[in-house]
mmCIF entry with sequence, helices, sheets and N, C-alpha, C, O atoms, coordinates in Angstrom:
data_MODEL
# 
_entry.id   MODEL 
# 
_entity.id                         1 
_entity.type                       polymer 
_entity.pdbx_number_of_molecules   1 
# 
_entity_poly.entity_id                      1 
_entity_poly.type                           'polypeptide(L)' 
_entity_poly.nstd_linkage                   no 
_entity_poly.nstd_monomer                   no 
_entity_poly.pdbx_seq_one_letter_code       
;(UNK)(UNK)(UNK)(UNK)(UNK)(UNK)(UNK)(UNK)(UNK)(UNK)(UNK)(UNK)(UNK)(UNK)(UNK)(UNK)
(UNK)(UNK)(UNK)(UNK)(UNK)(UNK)(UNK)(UNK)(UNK)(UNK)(UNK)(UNK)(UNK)(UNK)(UNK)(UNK)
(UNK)(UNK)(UNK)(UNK)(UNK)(UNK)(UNK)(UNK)(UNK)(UNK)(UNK)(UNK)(UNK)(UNK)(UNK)(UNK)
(UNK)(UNK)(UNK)(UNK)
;
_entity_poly.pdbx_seq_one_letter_code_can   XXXXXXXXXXXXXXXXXXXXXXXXXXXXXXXXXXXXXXXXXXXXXXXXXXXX 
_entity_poly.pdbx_strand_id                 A 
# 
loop_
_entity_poly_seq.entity_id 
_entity_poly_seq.num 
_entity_poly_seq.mon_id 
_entity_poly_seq.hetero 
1 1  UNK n 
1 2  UNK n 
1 3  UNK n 
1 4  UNK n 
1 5  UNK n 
1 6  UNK n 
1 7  UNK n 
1 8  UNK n 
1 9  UNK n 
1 10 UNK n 
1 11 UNK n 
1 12 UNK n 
1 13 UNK n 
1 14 UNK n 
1 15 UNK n 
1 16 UNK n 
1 17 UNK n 
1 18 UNK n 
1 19 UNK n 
1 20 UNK n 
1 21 UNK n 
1 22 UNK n 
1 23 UNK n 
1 24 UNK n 
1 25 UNK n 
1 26 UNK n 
1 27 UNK n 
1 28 UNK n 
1 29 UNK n 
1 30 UNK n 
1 31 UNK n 
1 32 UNK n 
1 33 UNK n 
1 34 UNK n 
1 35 UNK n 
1 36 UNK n 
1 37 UNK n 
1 38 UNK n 
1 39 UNK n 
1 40 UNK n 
1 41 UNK n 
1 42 UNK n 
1 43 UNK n 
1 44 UNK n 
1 45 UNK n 
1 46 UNK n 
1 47 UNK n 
1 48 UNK n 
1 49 UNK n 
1 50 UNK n 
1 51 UNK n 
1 52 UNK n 
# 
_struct_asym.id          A 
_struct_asym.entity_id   1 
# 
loop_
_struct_conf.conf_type_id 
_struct_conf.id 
_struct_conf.pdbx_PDB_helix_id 
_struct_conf.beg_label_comp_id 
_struct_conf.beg_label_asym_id 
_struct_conf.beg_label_seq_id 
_struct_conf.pdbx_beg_PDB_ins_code 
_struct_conf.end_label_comp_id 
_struct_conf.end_label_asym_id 
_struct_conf.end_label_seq_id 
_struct_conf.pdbx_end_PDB_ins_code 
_struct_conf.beg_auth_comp_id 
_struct_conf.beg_auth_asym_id 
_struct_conf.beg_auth_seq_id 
_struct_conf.end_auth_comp_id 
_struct_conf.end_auth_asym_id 
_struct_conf.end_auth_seq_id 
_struct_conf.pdbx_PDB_helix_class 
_struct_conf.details 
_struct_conf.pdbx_PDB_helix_length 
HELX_P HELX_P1 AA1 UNK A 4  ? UNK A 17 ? UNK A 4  UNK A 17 1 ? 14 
HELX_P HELX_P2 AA2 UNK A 23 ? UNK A 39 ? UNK A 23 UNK A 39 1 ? 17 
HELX_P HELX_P3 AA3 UNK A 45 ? UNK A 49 ? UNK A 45 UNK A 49 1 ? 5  
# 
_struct_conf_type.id          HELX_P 
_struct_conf_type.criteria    ? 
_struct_conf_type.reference   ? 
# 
loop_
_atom_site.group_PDB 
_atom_site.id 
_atom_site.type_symbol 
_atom_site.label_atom_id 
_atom_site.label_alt_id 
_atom_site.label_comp_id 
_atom_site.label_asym_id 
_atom_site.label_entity_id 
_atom_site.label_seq_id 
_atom_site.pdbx_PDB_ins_code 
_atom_site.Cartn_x 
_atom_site.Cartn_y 
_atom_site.Cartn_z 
_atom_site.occupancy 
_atom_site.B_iso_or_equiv 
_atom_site.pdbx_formal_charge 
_atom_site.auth_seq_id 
_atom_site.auth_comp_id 
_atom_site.auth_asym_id 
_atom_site.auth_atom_id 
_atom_site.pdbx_PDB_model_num 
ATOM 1   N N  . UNK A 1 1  ? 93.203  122.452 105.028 1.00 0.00 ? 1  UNK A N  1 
ATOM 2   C CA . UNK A 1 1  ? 93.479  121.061 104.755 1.00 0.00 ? 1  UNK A CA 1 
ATOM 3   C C  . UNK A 1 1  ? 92.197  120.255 104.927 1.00 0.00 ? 1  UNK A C  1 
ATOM 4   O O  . UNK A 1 1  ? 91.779  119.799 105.991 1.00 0.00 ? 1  UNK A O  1 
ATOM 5   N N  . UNK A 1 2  ? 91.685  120.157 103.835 1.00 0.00 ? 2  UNK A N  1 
ATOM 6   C CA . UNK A 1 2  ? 90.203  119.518 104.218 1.00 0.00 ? 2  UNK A CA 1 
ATOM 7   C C  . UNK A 1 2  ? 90.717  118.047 103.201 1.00 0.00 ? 2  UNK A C  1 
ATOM 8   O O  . UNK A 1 2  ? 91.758  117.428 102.982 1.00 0.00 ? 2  UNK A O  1 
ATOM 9   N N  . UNK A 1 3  ? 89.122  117.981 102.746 1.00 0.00 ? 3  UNK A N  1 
ATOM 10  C CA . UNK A 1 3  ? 88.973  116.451 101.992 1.00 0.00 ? 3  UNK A CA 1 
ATOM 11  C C  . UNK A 1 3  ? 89.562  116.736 100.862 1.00 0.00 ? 3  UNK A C  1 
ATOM 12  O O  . UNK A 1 3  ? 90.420  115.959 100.442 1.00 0.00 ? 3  UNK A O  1 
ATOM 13  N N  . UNK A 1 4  ? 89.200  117.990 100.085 1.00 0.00 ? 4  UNK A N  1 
ATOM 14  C CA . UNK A 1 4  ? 90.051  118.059 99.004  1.00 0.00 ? 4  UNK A CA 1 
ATOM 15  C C  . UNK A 1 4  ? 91.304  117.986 98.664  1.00 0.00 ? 4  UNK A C  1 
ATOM 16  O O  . UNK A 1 4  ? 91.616  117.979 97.473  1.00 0.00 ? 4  UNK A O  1 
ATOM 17  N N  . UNK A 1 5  ? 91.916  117.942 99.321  1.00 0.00 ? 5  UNK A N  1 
ATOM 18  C CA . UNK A 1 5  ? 93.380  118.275 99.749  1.00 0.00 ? 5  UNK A CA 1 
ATOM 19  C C  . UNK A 1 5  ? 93.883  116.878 99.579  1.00 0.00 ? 5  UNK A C  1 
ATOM 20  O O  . UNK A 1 5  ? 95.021  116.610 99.191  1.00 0.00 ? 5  UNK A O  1 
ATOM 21  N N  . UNK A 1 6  ? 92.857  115.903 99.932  1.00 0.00 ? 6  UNK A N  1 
ATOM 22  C CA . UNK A 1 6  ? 93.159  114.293 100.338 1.00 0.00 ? 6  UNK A CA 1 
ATOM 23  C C  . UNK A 1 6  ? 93.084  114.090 98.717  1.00 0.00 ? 6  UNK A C  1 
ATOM 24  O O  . UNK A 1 6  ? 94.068  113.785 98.043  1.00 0.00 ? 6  UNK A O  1 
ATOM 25  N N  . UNK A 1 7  ? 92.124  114.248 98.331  1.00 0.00 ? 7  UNK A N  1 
ATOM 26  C CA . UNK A 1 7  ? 91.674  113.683 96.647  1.00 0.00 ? 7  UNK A CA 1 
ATOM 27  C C  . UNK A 1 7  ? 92.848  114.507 95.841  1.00 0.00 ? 7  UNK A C  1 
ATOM 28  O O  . UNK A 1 7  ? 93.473  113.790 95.060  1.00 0.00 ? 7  UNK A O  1 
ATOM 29  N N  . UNK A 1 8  ? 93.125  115.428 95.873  1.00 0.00 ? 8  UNK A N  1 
ATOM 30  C CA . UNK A 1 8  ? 94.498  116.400 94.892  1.00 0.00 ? 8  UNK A CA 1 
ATOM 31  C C  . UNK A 1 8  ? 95.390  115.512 95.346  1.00 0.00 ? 8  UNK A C  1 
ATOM 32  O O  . UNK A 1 8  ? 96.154  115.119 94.464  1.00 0.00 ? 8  UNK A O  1 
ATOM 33  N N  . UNK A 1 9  ? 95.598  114.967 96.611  1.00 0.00 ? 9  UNK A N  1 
ATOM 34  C CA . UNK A 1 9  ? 97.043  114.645 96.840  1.00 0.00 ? 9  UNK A CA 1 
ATOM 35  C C  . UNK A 1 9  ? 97.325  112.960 96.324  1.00 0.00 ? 9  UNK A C  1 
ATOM 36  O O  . UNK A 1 9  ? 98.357  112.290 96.383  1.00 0.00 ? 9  UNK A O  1 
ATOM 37  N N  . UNK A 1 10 ? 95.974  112.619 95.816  1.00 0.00 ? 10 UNK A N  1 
ATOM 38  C CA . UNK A 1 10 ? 95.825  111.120 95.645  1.00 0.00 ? 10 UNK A CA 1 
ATOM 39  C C  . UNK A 1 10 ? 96.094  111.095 94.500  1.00 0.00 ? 10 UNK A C  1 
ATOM 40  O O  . UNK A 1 10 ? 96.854  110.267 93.998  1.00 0.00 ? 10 UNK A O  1 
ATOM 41  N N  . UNK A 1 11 ? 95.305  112.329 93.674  1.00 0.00 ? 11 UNK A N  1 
ATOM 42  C CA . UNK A 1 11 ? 95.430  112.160 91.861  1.00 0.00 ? 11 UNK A CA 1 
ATOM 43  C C  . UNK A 1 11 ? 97.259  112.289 91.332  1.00 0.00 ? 11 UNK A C  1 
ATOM 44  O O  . UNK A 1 11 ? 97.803  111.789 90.348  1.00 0.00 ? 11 UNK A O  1 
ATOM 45  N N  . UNK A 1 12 ? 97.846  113.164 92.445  1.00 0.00 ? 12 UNK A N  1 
ATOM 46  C CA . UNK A 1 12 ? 99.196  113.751 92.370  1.00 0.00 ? 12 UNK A CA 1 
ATOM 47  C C  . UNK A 1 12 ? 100.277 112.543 92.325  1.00 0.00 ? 12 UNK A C  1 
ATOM 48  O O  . UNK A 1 12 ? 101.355 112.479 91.735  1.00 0.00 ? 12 UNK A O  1 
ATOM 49  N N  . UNK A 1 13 ? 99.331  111.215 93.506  1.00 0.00 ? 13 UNK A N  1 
ATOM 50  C CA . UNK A 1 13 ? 100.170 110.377 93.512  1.00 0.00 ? 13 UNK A CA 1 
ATOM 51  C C  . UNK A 1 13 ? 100.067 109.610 92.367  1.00 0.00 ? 13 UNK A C  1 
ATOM 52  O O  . UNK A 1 13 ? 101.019 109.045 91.827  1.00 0.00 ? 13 UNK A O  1 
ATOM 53  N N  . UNK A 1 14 ? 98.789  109.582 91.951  1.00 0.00 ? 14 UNK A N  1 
ATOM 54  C CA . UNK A 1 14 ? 98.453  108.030 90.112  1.00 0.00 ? 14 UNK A CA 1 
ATOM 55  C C  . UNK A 1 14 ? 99.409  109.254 89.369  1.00 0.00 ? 14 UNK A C  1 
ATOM 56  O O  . UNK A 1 14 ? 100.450 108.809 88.885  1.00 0.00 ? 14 UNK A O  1 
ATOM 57  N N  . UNK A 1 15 ? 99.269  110.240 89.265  1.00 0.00 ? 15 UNK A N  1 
ATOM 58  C CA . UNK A 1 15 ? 99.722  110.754 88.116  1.00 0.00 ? 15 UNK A CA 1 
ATOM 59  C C  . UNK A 1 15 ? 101.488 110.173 88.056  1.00 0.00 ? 15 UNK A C  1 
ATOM 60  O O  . UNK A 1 15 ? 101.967 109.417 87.212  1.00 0.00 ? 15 UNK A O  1 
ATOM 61  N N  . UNK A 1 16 ? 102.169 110.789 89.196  1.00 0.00 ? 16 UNK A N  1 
ATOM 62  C CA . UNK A 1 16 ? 103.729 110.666 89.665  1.00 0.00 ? 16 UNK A CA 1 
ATOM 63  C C  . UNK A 1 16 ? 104.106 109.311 89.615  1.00 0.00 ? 16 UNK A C  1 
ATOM 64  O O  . UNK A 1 16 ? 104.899 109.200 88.680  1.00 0.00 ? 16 UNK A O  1 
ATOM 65  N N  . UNK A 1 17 ? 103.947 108.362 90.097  1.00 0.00 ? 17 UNK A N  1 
ATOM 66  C CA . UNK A 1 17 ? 103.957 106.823 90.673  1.00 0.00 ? 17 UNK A CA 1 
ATOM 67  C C  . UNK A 1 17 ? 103.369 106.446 89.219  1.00 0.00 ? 17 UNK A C  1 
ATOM 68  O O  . UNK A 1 17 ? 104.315 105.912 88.638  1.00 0.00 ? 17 UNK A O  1 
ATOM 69  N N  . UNK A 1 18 ? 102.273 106.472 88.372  1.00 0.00 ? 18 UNK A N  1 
ATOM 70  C CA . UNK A 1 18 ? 101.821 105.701 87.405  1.00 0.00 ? 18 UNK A CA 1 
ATOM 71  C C  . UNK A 1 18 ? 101.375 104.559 87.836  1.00 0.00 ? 18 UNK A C  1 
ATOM 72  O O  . UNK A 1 18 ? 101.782 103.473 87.423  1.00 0.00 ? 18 UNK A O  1 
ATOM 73  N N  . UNK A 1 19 ? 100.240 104.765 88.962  1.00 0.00 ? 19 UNK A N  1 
ATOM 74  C CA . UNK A 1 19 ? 99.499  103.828 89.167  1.00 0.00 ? 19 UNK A CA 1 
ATOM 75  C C  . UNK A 1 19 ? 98.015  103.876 89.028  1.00 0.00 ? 19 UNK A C  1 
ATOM 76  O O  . UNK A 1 19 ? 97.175  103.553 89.868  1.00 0.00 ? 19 UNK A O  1 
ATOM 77  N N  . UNK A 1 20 ? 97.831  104.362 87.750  1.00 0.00 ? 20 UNK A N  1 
ATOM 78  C CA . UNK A 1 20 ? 96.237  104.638 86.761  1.00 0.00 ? 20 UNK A CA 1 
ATOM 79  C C  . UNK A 1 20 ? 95.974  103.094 87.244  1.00 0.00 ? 20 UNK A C  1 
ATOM 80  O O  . UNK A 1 20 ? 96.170  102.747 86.079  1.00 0.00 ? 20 UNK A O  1 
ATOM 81  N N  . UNK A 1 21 ? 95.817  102.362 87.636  1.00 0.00 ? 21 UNK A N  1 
ATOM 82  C CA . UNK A 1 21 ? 94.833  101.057 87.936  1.00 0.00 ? 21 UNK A CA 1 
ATOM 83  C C  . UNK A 1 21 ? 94.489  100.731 89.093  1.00 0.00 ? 21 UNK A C  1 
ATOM 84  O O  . UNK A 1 21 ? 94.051  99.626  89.416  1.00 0.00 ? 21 UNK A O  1 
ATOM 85  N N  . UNK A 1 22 ? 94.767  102.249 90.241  1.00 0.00 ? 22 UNK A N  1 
ATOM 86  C CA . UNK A 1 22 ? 94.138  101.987 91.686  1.00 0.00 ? 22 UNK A CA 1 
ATOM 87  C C  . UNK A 1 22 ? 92.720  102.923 91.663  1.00 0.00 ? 22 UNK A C  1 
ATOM 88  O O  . UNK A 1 22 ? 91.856  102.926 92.541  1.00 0.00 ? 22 UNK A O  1 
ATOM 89  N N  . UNK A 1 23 ? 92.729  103.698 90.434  1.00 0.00 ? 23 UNK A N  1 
ATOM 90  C CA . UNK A 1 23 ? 91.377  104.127 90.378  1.00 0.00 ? 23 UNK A CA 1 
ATOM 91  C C  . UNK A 1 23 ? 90.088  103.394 90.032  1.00 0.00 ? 23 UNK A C  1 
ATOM 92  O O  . UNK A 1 23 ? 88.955  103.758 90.347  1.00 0.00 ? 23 UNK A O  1 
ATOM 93  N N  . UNK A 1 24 ? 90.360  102.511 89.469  1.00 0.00 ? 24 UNK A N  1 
ATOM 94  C CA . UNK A 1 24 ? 89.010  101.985 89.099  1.00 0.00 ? 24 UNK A CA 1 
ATOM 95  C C  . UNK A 1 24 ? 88.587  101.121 90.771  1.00 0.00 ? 24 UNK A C  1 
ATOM 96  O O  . UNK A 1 24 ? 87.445  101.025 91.221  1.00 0.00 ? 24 UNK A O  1 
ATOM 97  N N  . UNK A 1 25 ? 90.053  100.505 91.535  1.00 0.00 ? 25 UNK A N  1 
ATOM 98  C CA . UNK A 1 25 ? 89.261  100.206 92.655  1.00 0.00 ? 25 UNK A CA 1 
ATOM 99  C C  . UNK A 1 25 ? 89.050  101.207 93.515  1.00 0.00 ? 25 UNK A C  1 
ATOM 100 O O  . UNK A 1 25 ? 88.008  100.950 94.118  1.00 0.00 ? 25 UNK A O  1 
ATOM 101 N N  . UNK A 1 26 ? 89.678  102.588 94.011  1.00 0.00 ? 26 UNK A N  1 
ATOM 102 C CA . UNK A 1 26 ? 89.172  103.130 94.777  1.00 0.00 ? 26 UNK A CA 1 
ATOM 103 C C  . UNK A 1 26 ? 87.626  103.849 93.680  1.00 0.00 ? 26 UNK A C  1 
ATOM 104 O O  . UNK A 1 26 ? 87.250  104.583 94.594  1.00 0.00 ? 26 UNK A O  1 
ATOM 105 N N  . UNK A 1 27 ? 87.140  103.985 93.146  1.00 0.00 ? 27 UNK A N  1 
ATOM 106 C CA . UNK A 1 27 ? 86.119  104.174 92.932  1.00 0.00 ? 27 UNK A CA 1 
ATOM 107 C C  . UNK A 1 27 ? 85.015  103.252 92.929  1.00 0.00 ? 27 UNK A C  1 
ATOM 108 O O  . UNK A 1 27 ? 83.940  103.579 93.432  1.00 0.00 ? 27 UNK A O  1 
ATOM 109 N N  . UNK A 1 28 ? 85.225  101.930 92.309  1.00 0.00 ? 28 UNK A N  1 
ATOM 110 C CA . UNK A 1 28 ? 84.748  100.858 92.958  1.00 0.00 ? 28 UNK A CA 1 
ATOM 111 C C  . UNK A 1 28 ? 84.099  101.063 94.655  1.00 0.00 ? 28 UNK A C  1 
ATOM 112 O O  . UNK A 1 28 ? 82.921  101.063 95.013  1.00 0.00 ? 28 UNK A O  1 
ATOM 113 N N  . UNK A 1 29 ? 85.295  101.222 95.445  1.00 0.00 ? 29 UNK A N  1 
ATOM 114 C CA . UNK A 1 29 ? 84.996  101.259 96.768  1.00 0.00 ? 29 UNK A CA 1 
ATOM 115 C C  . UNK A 1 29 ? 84.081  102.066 97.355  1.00 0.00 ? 29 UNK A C  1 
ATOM 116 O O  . UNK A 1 29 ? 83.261  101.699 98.196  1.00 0.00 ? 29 UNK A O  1 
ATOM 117 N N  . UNK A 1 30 ? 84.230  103.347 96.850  1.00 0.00 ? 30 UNK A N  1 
ATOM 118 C CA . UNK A 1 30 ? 83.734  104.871 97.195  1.00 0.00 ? 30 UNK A CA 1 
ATOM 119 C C  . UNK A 1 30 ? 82.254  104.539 97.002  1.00 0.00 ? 30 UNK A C  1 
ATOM 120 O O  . UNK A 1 30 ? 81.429  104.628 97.911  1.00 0.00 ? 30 UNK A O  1 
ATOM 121 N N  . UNK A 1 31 ? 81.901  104.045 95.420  1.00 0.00 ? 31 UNK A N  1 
ATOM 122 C CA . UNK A 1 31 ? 80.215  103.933 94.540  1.00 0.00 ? 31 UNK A CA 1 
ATOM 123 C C  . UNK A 1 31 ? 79.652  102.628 96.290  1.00 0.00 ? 31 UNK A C  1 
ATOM 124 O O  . UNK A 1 31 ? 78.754  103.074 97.005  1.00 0.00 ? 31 UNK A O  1 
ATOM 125 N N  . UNK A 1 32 ? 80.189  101.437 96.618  1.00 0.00 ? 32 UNK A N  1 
ATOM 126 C CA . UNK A 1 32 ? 79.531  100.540 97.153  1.00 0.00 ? 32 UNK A CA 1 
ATOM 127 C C  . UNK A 1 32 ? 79.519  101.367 98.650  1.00 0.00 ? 32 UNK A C  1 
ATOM 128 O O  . UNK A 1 32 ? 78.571  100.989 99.338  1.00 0.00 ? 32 UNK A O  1 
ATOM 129 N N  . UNK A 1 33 ? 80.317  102.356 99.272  1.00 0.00 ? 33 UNK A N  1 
ATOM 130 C CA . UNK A 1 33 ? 80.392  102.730 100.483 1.00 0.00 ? 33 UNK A CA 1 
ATOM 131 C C  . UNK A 1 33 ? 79.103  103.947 100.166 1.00 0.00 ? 33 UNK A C  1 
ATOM 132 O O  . UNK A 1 33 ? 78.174  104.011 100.970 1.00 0.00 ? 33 UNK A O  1 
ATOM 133 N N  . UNK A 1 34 ? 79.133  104.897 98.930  1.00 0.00 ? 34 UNK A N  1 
ATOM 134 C CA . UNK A 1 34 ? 77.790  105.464 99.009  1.00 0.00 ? 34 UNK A CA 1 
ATOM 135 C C  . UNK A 1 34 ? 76.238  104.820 98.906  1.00 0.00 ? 34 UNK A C  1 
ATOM 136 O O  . UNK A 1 34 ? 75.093  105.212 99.132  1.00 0.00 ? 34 UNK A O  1 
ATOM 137 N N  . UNK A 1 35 ? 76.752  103.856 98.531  1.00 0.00 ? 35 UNK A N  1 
ATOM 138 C CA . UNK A 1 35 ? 75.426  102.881 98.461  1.00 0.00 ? 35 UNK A CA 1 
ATOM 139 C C  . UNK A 1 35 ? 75.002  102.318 99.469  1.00 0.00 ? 35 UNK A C  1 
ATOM 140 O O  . UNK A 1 35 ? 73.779  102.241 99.583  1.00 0.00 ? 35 UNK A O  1 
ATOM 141 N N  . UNK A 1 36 ? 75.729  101.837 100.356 1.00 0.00 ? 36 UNK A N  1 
ATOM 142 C CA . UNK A 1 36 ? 75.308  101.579 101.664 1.00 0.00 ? 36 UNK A CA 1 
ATOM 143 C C  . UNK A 1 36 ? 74.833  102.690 102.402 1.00 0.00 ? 36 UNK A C  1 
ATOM 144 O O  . UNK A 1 36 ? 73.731  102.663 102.950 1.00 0.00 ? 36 UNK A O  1 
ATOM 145 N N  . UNK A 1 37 ? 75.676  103.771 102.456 1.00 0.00 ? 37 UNK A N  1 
ATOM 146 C CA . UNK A 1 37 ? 75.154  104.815 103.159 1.00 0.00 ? 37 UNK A CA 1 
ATOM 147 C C  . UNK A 1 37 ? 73.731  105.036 102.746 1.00 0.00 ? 37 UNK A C  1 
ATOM 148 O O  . UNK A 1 37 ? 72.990  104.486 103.560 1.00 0.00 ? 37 UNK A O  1 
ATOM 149 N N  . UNK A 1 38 ? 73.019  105.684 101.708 1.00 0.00 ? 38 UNK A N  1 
ATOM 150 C CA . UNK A 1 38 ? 72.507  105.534 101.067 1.00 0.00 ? 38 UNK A CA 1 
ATOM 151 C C  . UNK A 1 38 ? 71.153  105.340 101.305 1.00 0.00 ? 38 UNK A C  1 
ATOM 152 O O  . UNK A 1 38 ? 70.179  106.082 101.433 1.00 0.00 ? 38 UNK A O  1 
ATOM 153 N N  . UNK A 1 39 ? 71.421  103.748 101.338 1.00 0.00 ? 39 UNK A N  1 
ATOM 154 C CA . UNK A 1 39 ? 70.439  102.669 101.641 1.00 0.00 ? 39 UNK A CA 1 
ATOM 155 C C  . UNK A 1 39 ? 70.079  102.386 102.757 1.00 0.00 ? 39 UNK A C  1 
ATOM 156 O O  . UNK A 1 39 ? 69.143  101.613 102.959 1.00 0.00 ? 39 UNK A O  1 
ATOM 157 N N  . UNK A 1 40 ? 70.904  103.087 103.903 1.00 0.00 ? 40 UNK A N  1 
ATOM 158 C CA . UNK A 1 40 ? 70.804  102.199 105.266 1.00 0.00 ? 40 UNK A CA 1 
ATOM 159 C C  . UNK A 1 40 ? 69.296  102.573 105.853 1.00 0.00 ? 40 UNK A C  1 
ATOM 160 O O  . UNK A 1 40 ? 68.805  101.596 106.420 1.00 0.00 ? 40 UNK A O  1 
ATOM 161 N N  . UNK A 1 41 ? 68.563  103.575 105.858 1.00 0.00 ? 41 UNK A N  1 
ATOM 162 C CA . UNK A 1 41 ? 67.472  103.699 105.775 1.00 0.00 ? 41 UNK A CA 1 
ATOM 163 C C  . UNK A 1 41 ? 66.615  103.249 105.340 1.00 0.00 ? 41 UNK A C  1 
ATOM 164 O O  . UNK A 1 41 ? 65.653  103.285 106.108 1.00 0.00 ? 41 UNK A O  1 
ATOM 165 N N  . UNK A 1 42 ? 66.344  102.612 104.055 1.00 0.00 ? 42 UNK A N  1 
ATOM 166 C CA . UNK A 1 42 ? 64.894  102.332 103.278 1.00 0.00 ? 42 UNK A CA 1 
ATOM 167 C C  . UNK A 1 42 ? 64.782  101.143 103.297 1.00 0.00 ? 42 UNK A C  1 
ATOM 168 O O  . UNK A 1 42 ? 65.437  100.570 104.168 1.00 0.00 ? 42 UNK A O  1 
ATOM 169 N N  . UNK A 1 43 ? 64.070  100.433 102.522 1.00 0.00 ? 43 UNK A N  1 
ATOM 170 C CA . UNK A 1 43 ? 63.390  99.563  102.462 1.00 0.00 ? 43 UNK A CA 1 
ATOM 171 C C  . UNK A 1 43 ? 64.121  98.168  101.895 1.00 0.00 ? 43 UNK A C  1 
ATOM 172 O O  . UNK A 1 43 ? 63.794  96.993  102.063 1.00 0.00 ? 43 UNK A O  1 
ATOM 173 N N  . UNK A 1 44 ? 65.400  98.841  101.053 1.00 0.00 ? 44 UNK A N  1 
ATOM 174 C CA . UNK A 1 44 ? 66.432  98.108  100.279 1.00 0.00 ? 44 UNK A CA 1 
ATOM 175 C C  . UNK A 1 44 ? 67.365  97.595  101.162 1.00 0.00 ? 44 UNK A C  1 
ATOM 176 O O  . UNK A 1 44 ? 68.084  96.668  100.790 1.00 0.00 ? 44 UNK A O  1 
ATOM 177 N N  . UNK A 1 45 ? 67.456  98.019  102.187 1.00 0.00 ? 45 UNK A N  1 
ATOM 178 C CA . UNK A 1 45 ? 68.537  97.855  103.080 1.00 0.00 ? 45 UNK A CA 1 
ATOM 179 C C  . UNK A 1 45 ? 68.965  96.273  103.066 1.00 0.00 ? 45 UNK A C  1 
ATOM 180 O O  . UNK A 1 45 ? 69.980  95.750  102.606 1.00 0.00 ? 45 UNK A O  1 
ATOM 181 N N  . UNK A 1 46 ? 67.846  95.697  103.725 1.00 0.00 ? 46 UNK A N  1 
ATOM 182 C CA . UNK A 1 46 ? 67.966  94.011  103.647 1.00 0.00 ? 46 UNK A CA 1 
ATOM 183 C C  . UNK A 1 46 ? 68.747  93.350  102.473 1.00 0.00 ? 46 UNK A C  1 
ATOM 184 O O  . UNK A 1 46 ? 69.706  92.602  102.665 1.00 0.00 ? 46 UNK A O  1 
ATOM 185 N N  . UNK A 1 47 ? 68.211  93.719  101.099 1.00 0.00 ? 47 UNK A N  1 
ATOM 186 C CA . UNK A 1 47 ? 68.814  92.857  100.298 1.00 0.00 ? 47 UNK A CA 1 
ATOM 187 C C  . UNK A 1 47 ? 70.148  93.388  99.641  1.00 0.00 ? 47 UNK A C  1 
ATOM 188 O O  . UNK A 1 47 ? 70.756  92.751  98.781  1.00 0.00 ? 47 UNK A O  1 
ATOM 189 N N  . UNK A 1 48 ? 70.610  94.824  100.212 1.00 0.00 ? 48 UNK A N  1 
ATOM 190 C CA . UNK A 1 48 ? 72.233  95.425  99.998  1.00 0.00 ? 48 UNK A CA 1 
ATOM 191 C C  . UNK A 1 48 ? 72.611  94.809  100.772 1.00 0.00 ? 48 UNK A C  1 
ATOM 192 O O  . UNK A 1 48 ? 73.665  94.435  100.258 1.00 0.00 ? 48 UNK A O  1 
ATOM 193 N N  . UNK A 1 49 ? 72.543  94.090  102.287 1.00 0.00 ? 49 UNK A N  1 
ATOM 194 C CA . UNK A 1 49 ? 73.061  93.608  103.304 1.00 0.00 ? 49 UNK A CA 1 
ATOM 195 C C  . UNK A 1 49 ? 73.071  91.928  103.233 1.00 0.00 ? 49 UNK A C  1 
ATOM 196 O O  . UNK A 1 49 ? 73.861  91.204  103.838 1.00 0.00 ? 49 UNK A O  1 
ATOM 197 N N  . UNK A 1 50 ? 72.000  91.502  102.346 1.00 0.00 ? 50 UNK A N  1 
ATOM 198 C CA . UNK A 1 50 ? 72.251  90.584  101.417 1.00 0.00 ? 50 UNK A CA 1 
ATOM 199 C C  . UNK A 1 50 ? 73.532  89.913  100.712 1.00 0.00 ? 50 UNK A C  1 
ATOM 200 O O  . UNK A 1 50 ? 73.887  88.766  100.443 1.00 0.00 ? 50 UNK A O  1 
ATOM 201 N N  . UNK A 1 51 ? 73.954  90.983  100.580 1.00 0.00 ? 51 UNK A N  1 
ATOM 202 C CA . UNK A 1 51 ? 74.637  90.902  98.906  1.00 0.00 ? 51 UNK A CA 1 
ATOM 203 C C  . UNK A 1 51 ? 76.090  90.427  99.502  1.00 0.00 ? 51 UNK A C  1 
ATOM 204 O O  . UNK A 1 51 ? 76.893  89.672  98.953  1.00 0.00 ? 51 UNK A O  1 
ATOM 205 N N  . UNK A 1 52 ? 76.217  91.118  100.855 1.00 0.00 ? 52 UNK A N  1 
ATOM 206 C CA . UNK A 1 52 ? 77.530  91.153  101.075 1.00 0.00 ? 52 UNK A CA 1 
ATOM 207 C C  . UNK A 1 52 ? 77.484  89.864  102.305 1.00 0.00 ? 52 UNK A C  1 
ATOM 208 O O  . UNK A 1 52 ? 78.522  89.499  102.856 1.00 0.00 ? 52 UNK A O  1 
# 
């Protein structure tokens, strides 16, 4: 039961439920949470921390 397990069981739910329009925000979410990660190191950091 790892992470994958989490993402199969998520697609299982848009597919079943027919809620194709929580993907664009959980991906939304995922792209700005790798970006921070990311960034928290370099030089960019300031103006990602900026933004928000």
């Amino acid at each position: 039961m790892g992470k994958l397990s989490i993402v199969r069981e998520f697609f299982e739910f848009l597919r079943y439920r027919k809620k194709w329009w929580l993907t664009p925000i959980v991906l939304v979410l995922i792209l700005l949470g790798a970006l921070i990660v990311f960034t928290e190191g370099s030089a960019l950091a300031p103006f990602i921390y900026a933004i928000f």
